[in-house]
N, C-alpha and C positions, 0 to 999 in steps of 0.2 A: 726554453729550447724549442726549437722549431721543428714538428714532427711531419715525415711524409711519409713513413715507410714502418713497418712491422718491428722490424729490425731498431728503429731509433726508439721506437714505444716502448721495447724490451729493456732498451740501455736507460731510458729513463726511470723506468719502474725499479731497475736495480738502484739508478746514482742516486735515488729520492729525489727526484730535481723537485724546487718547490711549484713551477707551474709550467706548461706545455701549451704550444700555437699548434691544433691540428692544420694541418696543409695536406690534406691525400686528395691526386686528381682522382680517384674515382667517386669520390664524396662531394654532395650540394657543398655550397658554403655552408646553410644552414643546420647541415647534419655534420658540417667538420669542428661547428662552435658549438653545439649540443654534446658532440663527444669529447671536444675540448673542455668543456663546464661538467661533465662528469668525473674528468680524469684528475683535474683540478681540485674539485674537490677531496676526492682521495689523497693528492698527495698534499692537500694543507694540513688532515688530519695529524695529530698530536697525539691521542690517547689522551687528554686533557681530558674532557669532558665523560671519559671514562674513570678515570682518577676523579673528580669529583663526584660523581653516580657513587663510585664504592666508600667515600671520603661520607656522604651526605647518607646512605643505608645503613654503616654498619657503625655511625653517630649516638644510635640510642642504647644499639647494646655495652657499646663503648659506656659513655656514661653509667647504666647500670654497675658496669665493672668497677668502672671508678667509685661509687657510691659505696657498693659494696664492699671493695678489698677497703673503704677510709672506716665503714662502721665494723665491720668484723676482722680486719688483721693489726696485728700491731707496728707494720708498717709505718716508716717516717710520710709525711706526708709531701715530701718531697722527690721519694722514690715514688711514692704513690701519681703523684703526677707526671713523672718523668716517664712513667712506664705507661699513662696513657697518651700522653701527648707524642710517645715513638708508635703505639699502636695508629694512632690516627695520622702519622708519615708511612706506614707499614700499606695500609690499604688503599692511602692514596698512591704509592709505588705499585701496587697490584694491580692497582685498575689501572695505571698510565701502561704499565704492560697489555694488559689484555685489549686492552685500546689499540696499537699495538700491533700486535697479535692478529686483532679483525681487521684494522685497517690492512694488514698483507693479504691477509684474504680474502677481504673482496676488492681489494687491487688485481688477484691471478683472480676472479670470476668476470672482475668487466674485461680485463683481457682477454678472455676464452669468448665472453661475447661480444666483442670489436671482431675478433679474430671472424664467426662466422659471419657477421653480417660483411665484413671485406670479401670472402669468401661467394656470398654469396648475389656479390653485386659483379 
């Protein structure tokens, strides 16, 4: 999507578009592909690598768990795996959110800052 105006920066940010051509005459070329390559990258974010961060931290106490409830309960050891193997889809869903989550919000920060630098060109 081809952006020249405040207004289509706003509609993009809402539709998720996956990537944006800055075009504003009051912008260098150089400072409309700079703001281009920022926006871009925001809107390729996934929350993937969010989901992995939380997937790859909370790995070791998972296993602890797992070790644990096989030596101390008498648990089948097939709910016993069952029930880590959904923990470990549980917090990679948690981080794909919060991933998520941040990528909207510093979508509305570089917004607010395109916003002043238009403002104050």
């Amino acid at each position: 999507m081809e952006i020249s105006s405040l207004e289509q920066l706003e509609e993009a940010a809402a539709k998720r578009h996956k990537s944006v051509i800055f075009n504003f005459p009051d912008l260098s070329e150089a400072s409309n592909r700079e703001w281009e390559k920022r926006f871009n990258f925001l809107f390729d974010e996934c929350g993937c690598a969010s989901g992995q961060k939380f997937i790859t931290y909370s790995l070791p106490f998972l296993i602890v768990g797992l070790i644990a409830l096989s030596n101390l309960s008498e648990m089948d050891k097939t709910w016993i795996l069952g029930i880590f193997i959904l923990a470990v889809l549980i917090a990679g869903a948690a981080g794909k959110i919060t991933g998520l989550i941040q990528r909207n919000y510093k979508l509305k920060r570089l917004i607010d800052e395109f916003k002043n630098v238009i403002s104050q060109e």
